[in-house]
C-alpha positions as CSV (number, residue, x, y, z in Angstrom):
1,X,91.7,93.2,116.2
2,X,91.6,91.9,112.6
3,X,92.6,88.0,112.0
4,X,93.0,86.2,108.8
5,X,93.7,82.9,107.8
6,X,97.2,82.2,108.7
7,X,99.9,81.0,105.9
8,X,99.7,77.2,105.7
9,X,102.8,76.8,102.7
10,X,104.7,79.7,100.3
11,X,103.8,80.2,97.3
12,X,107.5,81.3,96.7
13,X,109.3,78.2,97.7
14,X,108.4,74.1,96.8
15,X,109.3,73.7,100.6
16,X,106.2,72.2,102.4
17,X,106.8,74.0,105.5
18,X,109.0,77.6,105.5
19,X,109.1,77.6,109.1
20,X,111.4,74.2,109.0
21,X,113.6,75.8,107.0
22,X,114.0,78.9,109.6
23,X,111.6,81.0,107.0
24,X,109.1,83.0,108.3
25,X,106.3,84.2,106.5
26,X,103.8,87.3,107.0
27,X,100.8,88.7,104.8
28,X,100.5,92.6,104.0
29,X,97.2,94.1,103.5
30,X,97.6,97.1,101.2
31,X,94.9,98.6,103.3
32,X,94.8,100.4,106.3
33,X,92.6,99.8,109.6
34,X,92.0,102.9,110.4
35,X,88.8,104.7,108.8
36,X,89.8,107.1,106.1
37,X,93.5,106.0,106.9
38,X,95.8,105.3,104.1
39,X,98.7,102.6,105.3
40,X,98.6,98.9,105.5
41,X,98.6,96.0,108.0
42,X,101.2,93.0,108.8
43,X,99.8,90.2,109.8
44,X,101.8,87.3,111.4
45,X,102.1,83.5,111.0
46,X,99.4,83.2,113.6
47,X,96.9,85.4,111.4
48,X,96.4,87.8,113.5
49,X,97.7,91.7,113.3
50,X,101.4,91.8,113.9
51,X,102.2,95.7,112.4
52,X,100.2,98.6,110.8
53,X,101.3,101.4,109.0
54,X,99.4,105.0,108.9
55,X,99.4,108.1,107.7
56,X,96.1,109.3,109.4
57,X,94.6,110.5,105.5
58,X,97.3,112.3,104.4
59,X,97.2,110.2,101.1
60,X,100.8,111.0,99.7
61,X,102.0,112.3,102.0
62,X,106.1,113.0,103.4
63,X,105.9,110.7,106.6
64,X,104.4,107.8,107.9
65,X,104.3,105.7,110.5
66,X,105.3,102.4,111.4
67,X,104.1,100.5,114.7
68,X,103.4,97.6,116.4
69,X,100.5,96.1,117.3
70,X,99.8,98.4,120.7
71,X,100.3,101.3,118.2
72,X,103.8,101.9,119.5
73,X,105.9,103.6,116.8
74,X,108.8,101.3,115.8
75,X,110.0,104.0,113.1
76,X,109.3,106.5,110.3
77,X,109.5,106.8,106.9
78,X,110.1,109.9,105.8
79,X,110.0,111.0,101.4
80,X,112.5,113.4,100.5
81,X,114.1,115.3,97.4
82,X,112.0,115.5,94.2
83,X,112.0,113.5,90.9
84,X,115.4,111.4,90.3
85,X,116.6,112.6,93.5
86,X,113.8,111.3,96.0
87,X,114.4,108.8,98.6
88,X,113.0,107.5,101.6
89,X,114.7,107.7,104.8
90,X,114.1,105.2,107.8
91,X,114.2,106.0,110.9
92,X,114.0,104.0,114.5
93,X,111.7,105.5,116.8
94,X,114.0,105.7,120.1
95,X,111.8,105.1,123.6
96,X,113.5,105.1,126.8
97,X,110.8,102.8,128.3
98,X,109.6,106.2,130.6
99,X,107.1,106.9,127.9
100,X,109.1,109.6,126.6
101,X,110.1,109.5,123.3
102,X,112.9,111.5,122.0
103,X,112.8,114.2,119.8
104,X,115.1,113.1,117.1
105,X,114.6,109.6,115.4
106,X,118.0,107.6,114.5
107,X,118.4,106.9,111.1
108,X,118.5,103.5,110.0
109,X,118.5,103.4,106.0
110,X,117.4,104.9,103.0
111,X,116.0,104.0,99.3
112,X,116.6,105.2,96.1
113,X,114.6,104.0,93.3
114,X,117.0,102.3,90.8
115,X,116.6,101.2,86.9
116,X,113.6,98.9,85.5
117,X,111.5,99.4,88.9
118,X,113.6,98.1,91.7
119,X,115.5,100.1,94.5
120,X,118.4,100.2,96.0
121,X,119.3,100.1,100.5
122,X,122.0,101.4,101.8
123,X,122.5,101.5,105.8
124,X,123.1,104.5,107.6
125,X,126.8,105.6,107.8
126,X,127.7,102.3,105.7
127,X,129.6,102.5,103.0
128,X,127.5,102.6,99.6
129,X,124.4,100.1,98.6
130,X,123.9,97.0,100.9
131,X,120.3,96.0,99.6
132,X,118.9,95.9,96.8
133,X,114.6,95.2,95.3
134,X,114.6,93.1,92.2
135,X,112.0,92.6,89.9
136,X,109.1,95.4,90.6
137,X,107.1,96.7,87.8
138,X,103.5,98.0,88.3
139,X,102.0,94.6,86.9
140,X,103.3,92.2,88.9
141,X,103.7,92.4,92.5
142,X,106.1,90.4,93.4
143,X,109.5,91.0,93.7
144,X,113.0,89.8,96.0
145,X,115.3,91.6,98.1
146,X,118.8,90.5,97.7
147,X,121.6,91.1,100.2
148,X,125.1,92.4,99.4
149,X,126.0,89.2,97.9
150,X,123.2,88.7,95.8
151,X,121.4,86.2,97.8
152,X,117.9,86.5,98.1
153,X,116.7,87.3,101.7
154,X,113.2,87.9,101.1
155,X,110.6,87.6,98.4
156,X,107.1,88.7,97.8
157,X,104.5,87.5,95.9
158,X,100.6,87.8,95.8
159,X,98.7,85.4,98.8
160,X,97.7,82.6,97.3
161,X,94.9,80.1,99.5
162,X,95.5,76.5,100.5
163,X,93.2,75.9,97.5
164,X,95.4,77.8,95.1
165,X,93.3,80.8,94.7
166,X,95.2,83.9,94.0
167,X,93.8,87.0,95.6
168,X,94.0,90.7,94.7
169,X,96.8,92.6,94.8
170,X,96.8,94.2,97.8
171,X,97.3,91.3,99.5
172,X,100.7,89.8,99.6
173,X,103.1,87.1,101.2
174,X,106.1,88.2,102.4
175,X,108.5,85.3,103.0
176,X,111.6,85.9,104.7
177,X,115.0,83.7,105.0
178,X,116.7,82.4,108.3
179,X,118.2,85.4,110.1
180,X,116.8,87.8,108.3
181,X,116.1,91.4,110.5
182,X,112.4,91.3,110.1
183,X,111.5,94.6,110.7
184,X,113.9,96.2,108.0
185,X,112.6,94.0,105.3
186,X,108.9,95.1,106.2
187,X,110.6,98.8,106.5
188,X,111.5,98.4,102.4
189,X,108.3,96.3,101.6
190,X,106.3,99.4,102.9
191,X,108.7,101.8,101.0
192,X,108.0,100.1,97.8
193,X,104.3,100.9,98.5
194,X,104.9,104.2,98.8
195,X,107.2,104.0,95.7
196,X,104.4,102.4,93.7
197,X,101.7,105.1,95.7
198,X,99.7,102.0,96.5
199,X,99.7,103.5,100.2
């Protein structure tokens, strides 16, 4: 498998070490790993692959898939409705550790895109938005995620080396606060992909 050079400080926080704080930090590769694939790989702390994401060449396509490392399929992300009503529901990928999976996925949340390029979350069969993606527009990158009270939870921003270099676009730092669910913020950072059709 793939490794890069793992994260050695955030170019999102003056903090010399994220991980002291409880932050965790993983880098997304706008590209996928499979030949003709379109998707994109997580890489961990440790710099090597953590999650991929693939569509298997269906470039815009209505579903893809998101797994771990094994190629497991943690859950789905499916595009529905048309113009201002299209969203993107998530759903977990149920195994009953048999190797059968079962036909019907639970749903988990879904996305709306909201005013001046963000989103908003909101949790299956809670009540109204929980989540929401600030500051996205199609020149910049980065943006946050802010919980219900407004505090950010995560933030994105392009990778940037231990000598300051800035690489392309594609490549990003996700840096994620104490006790954040870690697979639902990679859920909306891949949704805002396919929001931007960078996947």
């Amino acid at each position: 498998m793939a490794k890069i050079q793992p994260l050695s400080s955030s170019p999102c926080s003056s903090s010399s070490s994220g991980d002291k704080q409880g932050r965790h930090a993983y880098t997304v590769w706008m590209k996928s790993l499979v030949f003709n694939g379109n998707g994109c790989a997580v890489y961990g702390p440790d710099g090597a692959v953590a999650f991929r994401v693939d569509n298997y060449g269906c470039r815009g396509g209505r579903e893809v898939l998101f797994m771990d490392r094994q190629g497991n399929a943690l859950f789905t992300i499916r595009r529905k409705g048309f113009g201002t009503f299209r969203r993107w529901e998530v759903c977990r990928c149920a195994h009953d550790g048999g190797g059968e999976e079962e036909e019907e996925a639970t749903p988990w949340f879904s996305v709306r895109r909201a005013e001046k390029g963000g989103a908003t979350v909101a949790m299956h069969g809670g009540a109204g938005t929980c989540y929401r993606v600030d500051g996205c527009c199609a020149r910049k990158p980065g943006y946050r995620v802010r919980g219900v009270d407004g505090e950010v939870v995560a933030e994105v921003a392009r990778k940037q080396t231990s000598a300051g270099v800035v690489l392309g676009e594609d490549v990003l730092t996700l840096m994620l606060g104490p006790g954040v669910d870690h697979l639902f913020v990679l859920g909306l950072v891949v949704v805002r992909g396919l929001i931007d059709r960078s996947l």
